[in-house]
KENUPA-455506 format. One record per atom (N, C-alpha, C): residue in three letters; atom name; x, y, z; chain. Coordinates in Angstrom, 2 decimals. Layout:
<pts>
<pt type="ALA" atom="CA" xx="X" yy="Y" zz="Z" mol="A"/>
...
</pts>
This chain:
<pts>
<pt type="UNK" atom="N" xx="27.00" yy="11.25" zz="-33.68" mol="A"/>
<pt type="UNK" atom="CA" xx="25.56" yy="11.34" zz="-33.80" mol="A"/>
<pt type="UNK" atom="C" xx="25.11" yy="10.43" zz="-34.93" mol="A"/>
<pt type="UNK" atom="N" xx="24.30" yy="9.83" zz="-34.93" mol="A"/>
<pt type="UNK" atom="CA" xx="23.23" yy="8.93" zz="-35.84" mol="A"/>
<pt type="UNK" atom="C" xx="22.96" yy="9.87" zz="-37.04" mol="A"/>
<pt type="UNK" atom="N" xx="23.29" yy="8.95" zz="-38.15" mol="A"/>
<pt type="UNK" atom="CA" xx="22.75" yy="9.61" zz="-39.17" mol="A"/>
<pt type="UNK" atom="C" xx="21.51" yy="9.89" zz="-39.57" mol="A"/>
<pt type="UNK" atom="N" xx="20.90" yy="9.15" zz="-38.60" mol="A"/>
<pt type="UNK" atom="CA" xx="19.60" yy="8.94" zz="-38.70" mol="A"/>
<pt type="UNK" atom="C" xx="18.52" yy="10.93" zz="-37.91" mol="A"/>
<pt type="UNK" atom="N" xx="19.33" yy="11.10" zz="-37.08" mol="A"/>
<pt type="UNK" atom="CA" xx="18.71" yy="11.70" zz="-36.79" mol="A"/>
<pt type="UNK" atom="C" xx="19.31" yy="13.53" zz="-37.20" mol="A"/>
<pt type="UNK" atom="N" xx="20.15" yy="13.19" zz="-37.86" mol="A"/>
<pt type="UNK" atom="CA" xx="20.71" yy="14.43" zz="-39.34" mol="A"/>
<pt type="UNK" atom="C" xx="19.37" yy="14.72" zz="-39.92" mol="A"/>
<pt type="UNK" atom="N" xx="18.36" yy="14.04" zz="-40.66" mol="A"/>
<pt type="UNK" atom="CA" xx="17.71" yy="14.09" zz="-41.61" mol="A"/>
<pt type="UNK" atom="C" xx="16.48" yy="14.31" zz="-41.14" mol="A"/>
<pt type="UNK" atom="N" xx="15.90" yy="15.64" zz="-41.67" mol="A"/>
<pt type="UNK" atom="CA" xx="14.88" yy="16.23" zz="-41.22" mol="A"/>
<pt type="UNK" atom="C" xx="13.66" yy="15.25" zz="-41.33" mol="A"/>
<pt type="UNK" atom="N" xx="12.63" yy="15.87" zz="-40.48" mol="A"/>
<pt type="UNK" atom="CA" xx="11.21" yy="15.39" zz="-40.20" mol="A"/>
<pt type="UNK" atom="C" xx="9.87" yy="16.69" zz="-41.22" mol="A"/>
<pt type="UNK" atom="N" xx="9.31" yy="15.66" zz="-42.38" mol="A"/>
<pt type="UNK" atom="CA" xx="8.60" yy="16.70" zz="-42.93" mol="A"/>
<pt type="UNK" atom="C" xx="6.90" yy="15.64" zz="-42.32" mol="A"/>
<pt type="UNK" atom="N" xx="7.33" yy="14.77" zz="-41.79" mol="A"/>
<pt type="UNK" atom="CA" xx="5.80" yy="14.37" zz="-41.95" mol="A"/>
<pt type="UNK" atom="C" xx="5.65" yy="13.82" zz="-40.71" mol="A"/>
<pt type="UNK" atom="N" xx="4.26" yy="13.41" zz="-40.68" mol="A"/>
<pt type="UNK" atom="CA" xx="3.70" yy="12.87" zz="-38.86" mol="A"/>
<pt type="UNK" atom="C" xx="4.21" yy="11.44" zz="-39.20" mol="A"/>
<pt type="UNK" atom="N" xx="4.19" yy="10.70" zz="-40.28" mol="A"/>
<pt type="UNK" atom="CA" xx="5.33" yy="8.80" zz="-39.82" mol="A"/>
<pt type="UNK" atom="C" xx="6.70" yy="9.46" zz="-39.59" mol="A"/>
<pt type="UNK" atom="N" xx="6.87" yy="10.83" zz="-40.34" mol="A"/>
<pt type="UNK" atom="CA" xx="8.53" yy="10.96" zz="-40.05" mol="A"/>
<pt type="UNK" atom="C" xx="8.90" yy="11.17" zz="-38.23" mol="A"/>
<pt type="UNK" atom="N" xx="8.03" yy="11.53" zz="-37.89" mol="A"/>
<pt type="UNK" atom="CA" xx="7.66" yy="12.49" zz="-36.12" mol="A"/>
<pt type="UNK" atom="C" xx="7.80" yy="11.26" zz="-35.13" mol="A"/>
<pt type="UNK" atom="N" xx="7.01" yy="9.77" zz="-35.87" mol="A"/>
<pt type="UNK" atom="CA" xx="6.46" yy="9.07" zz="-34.82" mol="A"/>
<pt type="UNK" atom="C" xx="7.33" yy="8.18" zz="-35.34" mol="A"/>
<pt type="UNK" atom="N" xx="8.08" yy="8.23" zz="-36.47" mol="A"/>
<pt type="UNK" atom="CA" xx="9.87" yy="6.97" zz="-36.47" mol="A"/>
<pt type="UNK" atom="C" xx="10.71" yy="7.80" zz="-35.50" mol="A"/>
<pt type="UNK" atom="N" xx="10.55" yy="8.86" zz="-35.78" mol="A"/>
<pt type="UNK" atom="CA" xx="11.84" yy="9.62" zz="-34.80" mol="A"/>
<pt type="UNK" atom="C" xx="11.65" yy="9.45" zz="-33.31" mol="A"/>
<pt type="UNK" atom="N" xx="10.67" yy="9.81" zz="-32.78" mol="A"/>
<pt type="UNK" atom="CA" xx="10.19" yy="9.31" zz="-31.30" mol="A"/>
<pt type="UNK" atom="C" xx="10.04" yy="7.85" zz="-31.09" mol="A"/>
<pt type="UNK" atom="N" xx="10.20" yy="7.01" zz="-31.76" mol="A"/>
<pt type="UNK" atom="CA" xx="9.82" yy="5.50" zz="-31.38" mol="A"/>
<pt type="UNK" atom="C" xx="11.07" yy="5.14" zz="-31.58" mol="A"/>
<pt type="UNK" atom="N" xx="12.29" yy="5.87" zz="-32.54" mol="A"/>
<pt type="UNK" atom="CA" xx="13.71" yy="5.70" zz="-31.76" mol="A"/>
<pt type="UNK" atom="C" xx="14.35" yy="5.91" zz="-30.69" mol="A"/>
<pt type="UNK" atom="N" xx="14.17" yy="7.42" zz="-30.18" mol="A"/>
<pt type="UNK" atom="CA" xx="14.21" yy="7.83" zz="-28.92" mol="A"/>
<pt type="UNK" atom="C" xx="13.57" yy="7.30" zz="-27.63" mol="A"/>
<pt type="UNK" atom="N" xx="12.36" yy="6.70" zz="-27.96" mol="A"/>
<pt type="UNK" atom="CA" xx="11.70" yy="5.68" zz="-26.94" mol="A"/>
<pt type="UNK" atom="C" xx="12.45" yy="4.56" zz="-26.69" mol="A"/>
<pt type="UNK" atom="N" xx="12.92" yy="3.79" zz="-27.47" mol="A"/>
<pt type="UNK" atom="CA" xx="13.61" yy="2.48" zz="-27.82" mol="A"/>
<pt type="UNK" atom="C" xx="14.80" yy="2.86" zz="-27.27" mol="A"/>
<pt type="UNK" atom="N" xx="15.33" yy="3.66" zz="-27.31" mol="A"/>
<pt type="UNK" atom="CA" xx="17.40" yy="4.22" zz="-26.63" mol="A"/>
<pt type="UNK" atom="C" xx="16.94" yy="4.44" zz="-25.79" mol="A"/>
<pt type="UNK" atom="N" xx="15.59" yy="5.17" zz="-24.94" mol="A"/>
<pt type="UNK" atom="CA" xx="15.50" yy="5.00" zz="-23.48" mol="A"/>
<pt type="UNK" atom="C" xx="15.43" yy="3.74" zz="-22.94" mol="A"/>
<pt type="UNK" atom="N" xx="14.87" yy="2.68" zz="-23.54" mol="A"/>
<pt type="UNK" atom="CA" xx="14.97" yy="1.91" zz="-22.87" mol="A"/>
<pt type="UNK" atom="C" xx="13.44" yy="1.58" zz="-22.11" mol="A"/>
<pt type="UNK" atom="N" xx="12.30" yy="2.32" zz="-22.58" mol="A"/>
<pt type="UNK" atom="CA" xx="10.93" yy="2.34" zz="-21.94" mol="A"/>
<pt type="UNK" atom="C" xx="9.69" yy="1.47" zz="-23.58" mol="A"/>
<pt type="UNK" atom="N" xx="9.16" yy="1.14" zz="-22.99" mol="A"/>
<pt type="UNK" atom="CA" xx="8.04" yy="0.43" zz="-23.73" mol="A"/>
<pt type="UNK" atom="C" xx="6.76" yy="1.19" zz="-24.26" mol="A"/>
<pt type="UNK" atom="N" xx="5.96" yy="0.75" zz="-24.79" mol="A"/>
<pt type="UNK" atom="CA" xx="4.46" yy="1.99" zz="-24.82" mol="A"/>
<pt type="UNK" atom="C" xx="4.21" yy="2.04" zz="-23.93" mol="A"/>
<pt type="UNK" atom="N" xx="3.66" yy="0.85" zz="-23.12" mol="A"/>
<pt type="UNK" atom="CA" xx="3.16" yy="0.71" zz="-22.06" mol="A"/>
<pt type="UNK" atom="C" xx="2.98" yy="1.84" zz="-20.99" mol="A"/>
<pt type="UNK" atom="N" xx="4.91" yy="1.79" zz="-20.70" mol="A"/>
<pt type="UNK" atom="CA" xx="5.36" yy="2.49" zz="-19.77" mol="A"/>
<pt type="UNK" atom="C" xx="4.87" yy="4.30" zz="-19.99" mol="A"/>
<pt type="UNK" atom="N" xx="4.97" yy="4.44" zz="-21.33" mol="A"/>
<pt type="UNK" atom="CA" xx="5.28" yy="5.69" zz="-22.26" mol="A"/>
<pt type="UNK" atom="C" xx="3.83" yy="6.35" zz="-21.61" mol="A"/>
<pt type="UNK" atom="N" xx="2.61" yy="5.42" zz="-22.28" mol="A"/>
<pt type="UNK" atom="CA" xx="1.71" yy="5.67" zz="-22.02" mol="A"/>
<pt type="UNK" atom="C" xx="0.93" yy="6.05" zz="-20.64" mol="A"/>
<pt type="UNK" atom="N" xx="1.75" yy="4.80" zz="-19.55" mol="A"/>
<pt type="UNK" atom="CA" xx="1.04" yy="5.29" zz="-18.16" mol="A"/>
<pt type="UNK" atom="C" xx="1.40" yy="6.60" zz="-17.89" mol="A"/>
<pt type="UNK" atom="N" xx="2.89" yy="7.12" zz="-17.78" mol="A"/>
<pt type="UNK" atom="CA" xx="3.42" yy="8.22" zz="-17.65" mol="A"/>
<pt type="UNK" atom="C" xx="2.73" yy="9.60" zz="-18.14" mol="A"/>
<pt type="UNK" atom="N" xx="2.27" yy="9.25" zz="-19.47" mol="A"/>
<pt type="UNK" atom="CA" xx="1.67" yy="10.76" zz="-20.33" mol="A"/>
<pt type="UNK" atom="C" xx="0.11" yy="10.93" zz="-19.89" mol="A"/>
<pt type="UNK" atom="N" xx="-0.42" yy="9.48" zz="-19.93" mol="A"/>
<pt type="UNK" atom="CA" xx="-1.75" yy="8.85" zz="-19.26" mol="A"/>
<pt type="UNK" atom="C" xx="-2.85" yy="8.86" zz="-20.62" mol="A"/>
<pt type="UNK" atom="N" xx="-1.99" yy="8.56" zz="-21.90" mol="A"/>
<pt type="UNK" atom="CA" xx="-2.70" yy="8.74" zz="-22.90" mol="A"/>
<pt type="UNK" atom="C" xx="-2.47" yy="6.98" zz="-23.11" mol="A"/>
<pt type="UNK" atom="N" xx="-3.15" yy="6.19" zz="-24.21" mol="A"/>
<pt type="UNK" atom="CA" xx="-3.40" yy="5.16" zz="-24.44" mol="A"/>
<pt type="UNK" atom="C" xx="-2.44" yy="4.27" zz="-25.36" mol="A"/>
<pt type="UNK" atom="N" xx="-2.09" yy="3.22" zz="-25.45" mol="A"/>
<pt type="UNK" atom="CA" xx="-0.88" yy="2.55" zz="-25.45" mol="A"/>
<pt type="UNK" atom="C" xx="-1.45" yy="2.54" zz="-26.93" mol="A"/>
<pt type="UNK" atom="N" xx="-2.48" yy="2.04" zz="-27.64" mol="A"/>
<pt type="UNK" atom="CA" xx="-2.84" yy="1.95" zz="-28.67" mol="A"/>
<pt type="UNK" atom="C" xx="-3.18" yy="3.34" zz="-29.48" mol="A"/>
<pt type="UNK" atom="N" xx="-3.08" yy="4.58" zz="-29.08" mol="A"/>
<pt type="UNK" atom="CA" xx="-2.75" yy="5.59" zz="-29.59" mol="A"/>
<pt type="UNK" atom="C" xx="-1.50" yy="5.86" zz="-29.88" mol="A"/>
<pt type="UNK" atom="N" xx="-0.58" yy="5.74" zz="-28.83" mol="A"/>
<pt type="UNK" atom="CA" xx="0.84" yy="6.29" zz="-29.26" mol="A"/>
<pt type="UNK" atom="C" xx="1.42" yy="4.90" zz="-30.22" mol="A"/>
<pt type="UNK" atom="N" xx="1.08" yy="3.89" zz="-30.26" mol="A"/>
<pt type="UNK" atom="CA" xx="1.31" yy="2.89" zz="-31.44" mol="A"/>
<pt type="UNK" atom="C" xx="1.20" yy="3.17" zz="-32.69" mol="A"/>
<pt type="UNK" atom="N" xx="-0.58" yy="3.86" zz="-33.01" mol="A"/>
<pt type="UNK" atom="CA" xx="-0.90" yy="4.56" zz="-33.96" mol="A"/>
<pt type="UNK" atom="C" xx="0.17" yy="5.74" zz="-34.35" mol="A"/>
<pt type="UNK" atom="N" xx="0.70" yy="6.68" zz="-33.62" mol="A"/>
<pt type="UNK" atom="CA" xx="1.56" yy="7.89" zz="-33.53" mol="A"/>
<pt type="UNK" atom="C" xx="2.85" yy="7.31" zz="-34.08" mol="A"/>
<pt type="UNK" atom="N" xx="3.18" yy="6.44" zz="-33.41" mol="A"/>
<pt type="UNK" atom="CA" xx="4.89" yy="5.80" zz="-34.04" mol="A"/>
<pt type="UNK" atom="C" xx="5.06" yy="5.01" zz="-35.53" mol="A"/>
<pt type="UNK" atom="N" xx="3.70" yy="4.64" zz="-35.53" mol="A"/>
<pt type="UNK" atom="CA" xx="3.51" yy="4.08" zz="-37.09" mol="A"/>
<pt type="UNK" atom="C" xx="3.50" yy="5.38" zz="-38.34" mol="A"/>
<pt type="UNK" atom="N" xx="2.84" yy="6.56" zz="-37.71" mol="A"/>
<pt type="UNK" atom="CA" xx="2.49" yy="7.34" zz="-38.60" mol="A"/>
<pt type="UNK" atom="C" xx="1.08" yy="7.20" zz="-38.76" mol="A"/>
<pt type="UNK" atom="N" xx="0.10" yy="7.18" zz="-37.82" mol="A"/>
<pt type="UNK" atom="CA" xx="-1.16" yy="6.75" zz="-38.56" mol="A"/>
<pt type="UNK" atom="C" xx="-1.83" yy="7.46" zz="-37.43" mol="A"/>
<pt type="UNK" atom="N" xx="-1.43" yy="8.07" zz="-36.59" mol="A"/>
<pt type="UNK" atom="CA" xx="-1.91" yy="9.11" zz="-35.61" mol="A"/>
<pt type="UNK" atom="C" xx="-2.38" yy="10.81" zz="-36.04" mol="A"/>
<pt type="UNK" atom="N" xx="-3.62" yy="11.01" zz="-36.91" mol="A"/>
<pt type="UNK" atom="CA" xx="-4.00" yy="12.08" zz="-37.98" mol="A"/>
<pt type="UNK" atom="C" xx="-4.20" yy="12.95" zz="-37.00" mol="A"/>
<pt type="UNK" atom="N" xx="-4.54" yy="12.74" zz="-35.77" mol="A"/>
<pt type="UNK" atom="CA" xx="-5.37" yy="13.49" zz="-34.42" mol="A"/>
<pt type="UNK" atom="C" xx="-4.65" yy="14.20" zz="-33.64" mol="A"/>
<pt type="UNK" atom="N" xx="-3.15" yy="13.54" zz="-33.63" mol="A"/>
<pt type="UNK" atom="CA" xx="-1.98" yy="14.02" zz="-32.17" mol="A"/>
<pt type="UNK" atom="C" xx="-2.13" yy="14.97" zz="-32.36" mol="A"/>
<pt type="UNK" atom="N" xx="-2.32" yy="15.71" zz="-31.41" mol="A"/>
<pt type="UNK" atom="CA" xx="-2.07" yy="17.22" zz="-30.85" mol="A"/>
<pt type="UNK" atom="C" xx="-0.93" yy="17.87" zz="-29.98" mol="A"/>
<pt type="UNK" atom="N" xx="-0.47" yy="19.00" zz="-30.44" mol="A"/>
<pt type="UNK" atom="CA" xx="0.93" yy="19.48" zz="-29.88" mol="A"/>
<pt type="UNK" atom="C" xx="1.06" yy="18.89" zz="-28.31" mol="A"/>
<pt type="UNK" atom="N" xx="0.17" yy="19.10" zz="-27.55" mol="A"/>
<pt type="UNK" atom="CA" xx="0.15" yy="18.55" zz="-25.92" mol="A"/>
<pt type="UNK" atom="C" xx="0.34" yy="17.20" zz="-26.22" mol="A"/>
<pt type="UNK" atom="N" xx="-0.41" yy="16.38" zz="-26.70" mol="A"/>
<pt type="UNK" atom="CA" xx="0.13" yy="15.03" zz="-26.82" mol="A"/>
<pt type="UNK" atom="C" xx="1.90" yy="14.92" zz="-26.69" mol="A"/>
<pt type="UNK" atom="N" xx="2.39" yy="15.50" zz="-28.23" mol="A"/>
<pt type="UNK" atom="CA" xx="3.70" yy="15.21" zz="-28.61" mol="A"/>
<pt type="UNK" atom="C" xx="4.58" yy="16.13" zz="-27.27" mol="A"/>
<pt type="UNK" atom="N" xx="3.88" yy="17.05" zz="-26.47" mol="A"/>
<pt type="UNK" atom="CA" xx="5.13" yy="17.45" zz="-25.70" mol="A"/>
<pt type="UNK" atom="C" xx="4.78" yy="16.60" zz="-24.69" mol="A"/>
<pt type="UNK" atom="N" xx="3.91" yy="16.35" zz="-24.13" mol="A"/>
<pt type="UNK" atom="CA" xx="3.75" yy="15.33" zz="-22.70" mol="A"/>
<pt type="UNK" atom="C" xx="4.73" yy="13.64" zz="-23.59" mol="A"/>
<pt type="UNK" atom="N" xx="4.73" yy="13.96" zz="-24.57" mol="A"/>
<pt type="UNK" atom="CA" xx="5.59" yy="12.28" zz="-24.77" mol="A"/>
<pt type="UNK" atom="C" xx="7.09" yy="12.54" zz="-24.91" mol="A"/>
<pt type="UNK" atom="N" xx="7.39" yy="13.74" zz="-25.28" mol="A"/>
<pt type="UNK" atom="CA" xx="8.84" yy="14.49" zz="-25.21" mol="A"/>
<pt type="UNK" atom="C" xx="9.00" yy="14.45" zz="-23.56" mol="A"/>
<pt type="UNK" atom="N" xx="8.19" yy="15.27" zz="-23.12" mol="A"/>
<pt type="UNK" atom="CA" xx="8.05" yy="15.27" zz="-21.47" mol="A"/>
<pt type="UNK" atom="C" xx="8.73" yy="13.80" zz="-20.80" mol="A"/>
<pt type="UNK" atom="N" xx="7.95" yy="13.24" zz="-20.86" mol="A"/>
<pt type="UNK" atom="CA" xx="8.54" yy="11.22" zz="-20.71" mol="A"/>
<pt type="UNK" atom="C" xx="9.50" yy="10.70" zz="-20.98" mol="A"/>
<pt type="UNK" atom="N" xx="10.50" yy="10.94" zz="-21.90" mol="A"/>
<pt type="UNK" atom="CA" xx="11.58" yy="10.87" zz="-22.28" mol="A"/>
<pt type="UNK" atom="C" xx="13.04" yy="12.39" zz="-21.68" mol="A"/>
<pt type="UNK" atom="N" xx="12.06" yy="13.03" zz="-20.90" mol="A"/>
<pt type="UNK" atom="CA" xx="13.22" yy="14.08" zz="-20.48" mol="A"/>
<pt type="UNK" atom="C" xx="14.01" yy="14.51" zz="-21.73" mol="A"/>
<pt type="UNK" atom="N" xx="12.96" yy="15.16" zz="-22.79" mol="A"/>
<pt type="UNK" atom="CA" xx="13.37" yy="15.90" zz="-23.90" mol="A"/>
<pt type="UNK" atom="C" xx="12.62" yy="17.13" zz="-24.19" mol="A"/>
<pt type="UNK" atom="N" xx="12.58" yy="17.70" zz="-25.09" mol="A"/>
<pt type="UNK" atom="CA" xx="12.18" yy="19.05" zz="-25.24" mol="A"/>
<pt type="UNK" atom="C" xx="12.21" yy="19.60" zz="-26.80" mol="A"/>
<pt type="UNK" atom="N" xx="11.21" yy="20.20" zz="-27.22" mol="A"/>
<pt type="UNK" atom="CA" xx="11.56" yy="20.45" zz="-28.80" mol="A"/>
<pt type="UNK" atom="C" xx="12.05" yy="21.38" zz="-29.15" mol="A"/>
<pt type="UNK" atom="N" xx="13.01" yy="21.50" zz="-30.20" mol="A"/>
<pt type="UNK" atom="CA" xx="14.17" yy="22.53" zz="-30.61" mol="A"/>
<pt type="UNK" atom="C" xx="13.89" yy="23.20" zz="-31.76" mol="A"/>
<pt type="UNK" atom="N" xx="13.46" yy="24.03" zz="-32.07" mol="A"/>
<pt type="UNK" atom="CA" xx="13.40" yy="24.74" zz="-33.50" mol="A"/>
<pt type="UNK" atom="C" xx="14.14" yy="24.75" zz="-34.01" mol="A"/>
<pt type="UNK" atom="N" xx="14.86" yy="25.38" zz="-35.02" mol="A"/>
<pt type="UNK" atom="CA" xx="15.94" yy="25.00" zz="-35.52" mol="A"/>
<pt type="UNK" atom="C" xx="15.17" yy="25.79" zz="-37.69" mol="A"/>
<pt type="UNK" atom="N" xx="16.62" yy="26.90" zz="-37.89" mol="A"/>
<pt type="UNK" atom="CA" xx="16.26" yy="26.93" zz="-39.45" mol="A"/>
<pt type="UNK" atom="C" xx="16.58" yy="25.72" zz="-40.34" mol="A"/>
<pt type="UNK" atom="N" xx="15.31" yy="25.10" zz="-41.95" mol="A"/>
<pt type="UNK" atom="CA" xx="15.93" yy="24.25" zz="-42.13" mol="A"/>
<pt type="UNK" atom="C" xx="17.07" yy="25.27" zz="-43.23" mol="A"/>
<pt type="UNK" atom="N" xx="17.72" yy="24.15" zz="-43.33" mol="A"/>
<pt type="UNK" atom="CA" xx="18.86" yy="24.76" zz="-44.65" mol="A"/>
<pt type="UNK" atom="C" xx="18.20" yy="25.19" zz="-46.02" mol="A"/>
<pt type="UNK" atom="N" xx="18.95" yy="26.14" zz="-46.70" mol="A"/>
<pt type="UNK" atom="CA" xx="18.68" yy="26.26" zz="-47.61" mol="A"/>
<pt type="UNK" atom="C" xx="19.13" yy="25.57" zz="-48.39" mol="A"/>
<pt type="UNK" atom="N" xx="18.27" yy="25.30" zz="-49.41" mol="A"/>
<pt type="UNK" atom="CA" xx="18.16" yy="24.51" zz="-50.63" mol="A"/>
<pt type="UNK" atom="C" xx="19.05" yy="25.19" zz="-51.87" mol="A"/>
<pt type="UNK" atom="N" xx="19.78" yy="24.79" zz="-52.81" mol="A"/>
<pt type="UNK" atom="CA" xx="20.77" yy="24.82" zz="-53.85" mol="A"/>
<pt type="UNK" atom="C" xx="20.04" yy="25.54" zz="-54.63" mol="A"/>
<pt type="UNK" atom="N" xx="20.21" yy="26.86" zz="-55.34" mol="A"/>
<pt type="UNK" atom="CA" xx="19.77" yy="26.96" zz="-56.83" mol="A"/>
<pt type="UNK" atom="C" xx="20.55" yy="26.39" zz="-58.02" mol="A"/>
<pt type="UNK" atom="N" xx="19.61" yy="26.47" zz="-59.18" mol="A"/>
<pt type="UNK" atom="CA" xx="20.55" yy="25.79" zz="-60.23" mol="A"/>
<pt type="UNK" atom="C" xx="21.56" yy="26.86" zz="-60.68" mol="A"/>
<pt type="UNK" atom="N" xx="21.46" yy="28.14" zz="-60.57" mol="A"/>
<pt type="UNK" atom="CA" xx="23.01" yy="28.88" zz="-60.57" mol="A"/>
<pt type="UNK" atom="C" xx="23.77" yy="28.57" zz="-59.81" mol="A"/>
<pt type="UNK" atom="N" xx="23.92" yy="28.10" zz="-58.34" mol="A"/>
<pt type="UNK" atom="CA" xx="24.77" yy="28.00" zz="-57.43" mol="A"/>
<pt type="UNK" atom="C" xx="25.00" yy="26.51" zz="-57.42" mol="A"/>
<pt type="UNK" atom="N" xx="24.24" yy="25.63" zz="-58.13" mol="A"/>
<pt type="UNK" atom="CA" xx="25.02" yy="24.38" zz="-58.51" mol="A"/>
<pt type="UNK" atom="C" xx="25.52" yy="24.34" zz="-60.12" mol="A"/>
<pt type="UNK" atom="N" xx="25.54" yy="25.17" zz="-60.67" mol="A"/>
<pt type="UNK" atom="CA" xx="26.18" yy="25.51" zz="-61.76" mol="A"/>
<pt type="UNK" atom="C" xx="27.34" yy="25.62" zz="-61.82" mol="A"/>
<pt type="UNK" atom="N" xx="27.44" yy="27.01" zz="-61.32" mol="A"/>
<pt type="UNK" atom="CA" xx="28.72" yy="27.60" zz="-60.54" mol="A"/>
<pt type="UNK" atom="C" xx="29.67" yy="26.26" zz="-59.85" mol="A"/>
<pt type="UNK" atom="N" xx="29.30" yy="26.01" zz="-59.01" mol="A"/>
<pt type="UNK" atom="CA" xx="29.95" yy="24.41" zz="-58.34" mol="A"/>
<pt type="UNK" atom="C" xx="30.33" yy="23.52" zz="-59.31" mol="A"/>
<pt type="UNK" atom="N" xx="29.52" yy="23.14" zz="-60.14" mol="A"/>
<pt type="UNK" atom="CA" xx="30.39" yy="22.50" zz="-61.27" mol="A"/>
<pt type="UNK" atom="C" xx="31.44" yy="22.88" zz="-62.10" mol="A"/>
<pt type="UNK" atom="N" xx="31.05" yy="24.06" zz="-62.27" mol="A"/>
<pt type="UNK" atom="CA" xx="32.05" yy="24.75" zz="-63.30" mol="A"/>
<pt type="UNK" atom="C" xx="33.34" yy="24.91" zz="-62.30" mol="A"/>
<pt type="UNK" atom="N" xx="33.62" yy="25.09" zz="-61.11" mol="A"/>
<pt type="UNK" atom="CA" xx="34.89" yy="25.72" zz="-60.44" mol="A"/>
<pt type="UNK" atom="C" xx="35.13" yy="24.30" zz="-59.99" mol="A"/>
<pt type="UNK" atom="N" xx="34.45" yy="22.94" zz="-60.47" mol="A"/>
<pt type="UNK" atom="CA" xx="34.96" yy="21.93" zz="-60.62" mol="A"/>
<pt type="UNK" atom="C" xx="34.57" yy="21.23" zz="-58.49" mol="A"/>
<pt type="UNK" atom="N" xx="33.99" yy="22.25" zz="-57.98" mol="A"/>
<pt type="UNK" atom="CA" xx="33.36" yy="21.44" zz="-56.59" mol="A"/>
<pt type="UNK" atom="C" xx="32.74" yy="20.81" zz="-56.71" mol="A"/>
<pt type="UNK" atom="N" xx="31.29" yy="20.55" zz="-56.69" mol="A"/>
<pt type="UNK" atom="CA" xx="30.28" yy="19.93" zz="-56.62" mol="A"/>
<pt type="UNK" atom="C" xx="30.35" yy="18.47" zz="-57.45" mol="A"/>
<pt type="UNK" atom="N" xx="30.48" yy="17.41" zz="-57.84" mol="A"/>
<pt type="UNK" atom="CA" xx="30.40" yy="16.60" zz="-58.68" mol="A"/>
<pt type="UNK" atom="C" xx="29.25" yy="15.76" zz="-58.63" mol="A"/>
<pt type="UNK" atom="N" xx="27.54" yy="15.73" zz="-57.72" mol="A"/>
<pt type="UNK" atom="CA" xx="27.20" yy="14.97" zz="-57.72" mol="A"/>
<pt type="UNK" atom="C" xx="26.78" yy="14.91" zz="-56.19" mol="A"/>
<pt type="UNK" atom="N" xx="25.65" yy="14.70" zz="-55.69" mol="A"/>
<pt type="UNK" atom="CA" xx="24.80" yy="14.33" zz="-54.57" mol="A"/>
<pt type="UNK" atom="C" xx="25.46" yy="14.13" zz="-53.01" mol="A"/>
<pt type="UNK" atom="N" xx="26.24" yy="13.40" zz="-53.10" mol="A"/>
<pt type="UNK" atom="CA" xx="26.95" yy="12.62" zz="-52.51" mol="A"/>
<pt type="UNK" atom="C" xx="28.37" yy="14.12" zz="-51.62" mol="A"/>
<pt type="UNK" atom="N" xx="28.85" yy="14.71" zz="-52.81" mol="A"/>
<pt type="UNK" atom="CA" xx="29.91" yy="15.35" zz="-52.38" mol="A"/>
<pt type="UNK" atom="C" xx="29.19" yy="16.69" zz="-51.64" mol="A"/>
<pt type="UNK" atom="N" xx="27.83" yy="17.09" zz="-51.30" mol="A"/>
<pt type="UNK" atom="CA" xx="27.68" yy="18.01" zz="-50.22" mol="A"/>
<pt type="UNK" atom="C" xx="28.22" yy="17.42" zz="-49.10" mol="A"/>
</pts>
């Protein structure tokens, strides 16, 4: 799997890089993207840039839809406290960013 797609999505450019990869490995254009959903080639441009303030959930599933995908919930991880990266240092695990 792509490392790329390990790393969570907190924002709408993060939403519309992640789908304009998945568009691109299909192998389909806006163009195409667009006739299919029947929304406008210069909207979902806006959307893949991050500059789409408007998309609405139906939007993003009719463009999941087009790609024969589907959205997954998923918990994110929990985040480190500084006792439990304490601890990790001291029992000599943790050394630094990199070694999660």
């Amino acid at each position: 799997m792509n490392d790329y797609f390990k790393n969570p999505m907190s924002t709408l450019p993060d939403l519309g890089k992640r789908f304009q990869t998945l568009r691109k490995a299909a192998g389909k254009t806006q163009i195409q993207i667009a006739e299919i959903t029947g929304m406008r080639q210069e909207a979902l441009s806006r959307f893949e840039r991050g500059r789409g303030n408007d998309f609405s959930l139906g939007k993003m599933l009719r463009l999941l839809q087009a790609l024969d995908m589907e959205m997954n919930f998923q918990p994110v991880t929990a985040r480190p406290t500084l006792d439990s990266v304490l601890d990790e240092r001291r029992a000599g695990g943790n050394i630094g960013p990199d070694a999660r």
